[in-house]
C-alpha positions as CSV (number, residue, x, y, z in Angstrom):
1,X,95.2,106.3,115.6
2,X,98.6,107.9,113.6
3,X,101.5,106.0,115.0
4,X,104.7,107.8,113.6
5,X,108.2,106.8,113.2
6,X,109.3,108.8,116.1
7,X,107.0,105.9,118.0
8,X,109.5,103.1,117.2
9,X,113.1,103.8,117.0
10,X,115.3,100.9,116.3
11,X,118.0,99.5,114.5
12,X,118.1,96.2,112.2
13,X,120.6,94.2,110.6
14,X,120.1,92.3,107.8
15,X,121.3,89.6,105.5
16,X,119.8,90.2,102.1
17,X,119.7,87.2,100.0
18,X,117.5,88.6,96.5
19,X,116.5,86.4,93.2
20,X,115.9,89.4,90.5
21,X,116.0,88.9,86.7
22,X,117.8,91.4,84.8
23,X,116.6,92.5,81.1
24,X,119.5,94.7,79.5
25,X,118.8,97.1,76.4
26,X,121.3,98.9,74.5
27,X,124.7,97.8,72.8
28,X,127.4,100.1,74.4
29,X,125.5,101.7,77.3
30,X,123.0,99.2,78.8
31,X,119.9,100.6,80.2
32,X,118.6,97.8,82.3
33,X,115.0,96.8,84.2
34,X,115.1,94.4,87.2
35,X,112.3,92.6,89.0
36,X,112.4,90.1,91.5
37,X,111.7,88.4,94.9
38,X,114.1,89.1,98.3
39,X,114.5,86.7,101.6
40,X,116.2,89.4,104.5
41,X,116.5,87.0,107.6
42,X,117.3,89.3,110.0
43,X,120.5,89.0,112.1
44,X,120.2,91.7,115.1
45,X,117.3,93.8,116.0
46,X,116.2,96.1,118.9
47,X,113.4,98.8,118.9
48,X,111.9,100.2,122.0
49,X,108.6,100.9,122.7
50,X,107.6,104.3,123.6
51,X,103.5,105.0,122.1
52,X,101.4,106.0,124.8
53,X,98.2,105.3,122.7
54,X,98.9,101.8,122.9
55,X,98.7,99.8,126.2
56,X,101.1,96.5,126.5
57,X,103.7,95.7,128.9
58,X,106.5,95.1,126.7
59,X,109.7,98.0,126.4
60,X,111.1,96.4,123.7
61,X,109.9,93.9,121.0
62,X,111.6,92.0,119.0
63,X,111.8,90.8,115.5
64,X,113.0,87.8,115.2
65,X,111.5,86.6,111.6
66,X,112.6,87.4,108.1
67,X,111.6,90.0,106.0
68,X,110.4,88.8,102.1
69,X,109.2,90.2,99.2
70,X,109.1,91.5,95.8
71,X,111.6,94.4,94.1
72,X,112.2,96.0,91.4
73,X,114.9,98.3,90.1
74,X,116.1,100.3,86.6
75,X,119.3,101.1,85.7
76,X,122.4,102.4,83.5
77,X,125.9,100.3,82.8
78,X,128.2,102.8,81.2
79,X,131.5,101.8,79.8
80,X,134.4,104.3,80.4
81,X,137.8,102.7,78.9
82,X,138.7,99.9,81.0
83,X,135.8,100.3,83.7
84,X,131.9,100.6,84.3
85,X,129.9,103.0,85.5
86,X,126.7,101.6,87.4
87,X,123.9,104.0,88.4
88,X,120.9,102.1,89.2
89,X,117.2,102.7,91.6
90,X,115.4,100.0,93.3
91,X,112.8,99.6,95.5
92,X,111.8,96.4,97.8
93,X,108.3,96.1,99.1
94,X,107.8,93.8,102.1
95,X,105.1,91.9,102.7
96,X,106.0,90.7,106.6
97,X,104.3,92.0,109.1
98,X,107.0,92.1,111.8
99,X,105.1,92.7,115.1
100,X,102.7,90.2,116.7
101,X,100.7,93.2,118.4
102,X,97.0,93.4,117.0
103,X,97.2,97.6,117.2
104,X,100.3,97.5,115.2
105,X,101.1,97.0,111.4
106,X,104.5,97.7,110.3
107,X,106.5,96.5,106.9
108,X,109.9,97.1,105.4
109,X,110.4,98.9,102.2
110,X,113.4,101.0,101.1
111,X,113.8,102.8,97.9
112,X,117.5,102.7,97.4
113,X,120.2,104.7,94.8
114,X,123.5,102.9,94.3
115,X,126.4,104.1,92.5
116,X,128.9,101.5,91.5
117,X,132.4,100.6,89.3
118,X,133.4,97.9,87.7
119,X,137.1,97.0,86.7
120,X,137.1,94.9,83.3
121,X,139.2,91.5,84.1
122,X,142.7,92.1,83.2
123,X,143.7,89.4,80.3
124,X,146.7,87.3,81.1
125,X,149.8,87.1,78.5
126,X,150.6,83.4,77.5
């Protein structure tokens, strides 16, 4: 039996809490590698239950454990005058199963692309 996403829509809410280390090559742009290990406890979650295939008497279940982990991620820090330009890709890989239901296996993993500046810290005059 196929069970597709259609099967279980649902929204979740998150608080990520990750532990990555950070290797950084290069002198004025840094090409960087990240691995790691992530904790999501979960702070609000609803899906309904709408498979035909399977027979239980719940409409909704409920998640109510955290996600965990591993990740991993590669990246560019570009300097551009007094800022930083941040491209970076990473991908978490969870290893929770979050439904109790024998006939159902589901896990969290998101591949992710983040664009981000950084202001240098202005120096203050003494």
């Amino acid at each position: 039996m196929v069970l597709l996403e259609d099967d279980f829509p649902g929204r979740y809410h998150y608080i990520g809490i990750p532990a990555n280390v950070r290797v950084n090559f290069g002198k004025k742009v840094k090409f960087f590698i990240e691995a790691g290990v992530f904790f999501d406890p979960i702070i609000i979650e609803k899906r309904i239950f709408t498979g035909q295939e399977i027979s239980t008497n719940k409409k909704t279940i409920y998640m109510h454990k955290p996600d965990f982990g591993i990740s991993g991620g590669i990246g560019l820090r570009i300097p551009i005058k007094k800022y930083e330009l941040l491209l970076k890709n990473d991908y978490k890989w969870g290893m929770k199963n979050f439904y109790d239901l024998s006939s159902i296996a589901a896990y969290n993993s998101y591949l992710r692309f983040t664009v981000g500046f950084k202001v240098n810290e202005l120096k203050q005059k003494k």
